[in-house]
C-alpha positions, 0 to 999 in steps of 0.5 A, a space after each residue: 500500500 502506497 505511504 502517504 498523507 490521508 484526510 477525510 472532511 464530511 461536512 454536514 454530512 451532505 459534503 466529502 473532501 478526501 485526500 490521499 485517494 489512490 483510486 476509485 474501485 467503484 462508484 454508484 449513487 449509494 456507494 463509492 468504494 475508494 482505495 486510499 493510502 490507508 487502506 480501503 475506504 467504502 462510503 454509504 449514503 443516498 444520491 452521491 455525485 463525485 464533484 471532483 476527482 483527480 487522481 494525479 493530486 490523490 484528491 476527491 470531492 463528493 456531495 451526497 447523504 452520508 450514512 456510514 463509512 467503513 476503513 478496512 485494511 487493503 491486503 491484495 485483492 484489492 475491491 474484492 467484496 465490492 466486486 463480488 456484490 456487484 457481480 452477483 
């Protein structure tokens, strides 16, 4: 997993700013799946809309309602379960 700077700001719950993004594993309106420089993050919520992405600066900005947020550690595989949900 790449060393480096993370942050997470959820603002009202409605607005998300994170940094140390790596890449998106996937991404509907209630979820995104995002692996970070910390680890596998999956947010849940309603109508999420990525505003912003770029990963060349490892930067993401999303709108939407958040529910909840779950860090897990990435070990190989990376977005594995993710995948498996959808592909069923």
């Amino acid at each position: 997993m790449a060393e480096g700077k993370h942050q997470l700001t959820v603002t009202d719950r409605q607005s998300l700013h994170i940094t140390g993004v790596v890449q998106v594993l996937g991404y509907d309106e209630d979820e995104i799946a995002l692996e970070t420089t910390r680890g596998i993050l999956t947010l849940k919520g309603k109508n999420f809309n990525i505003t912003s992405l770029s990963l060349e600066n490892g930067s993401l900005e999303a709108s939407g309602h958040l529910q909840a947020l779950d860090y897990r550690e990435n070990k190989g595989g990376r977005g594995q379960g993710f995948l498996r949900r959808i592909l069923k």
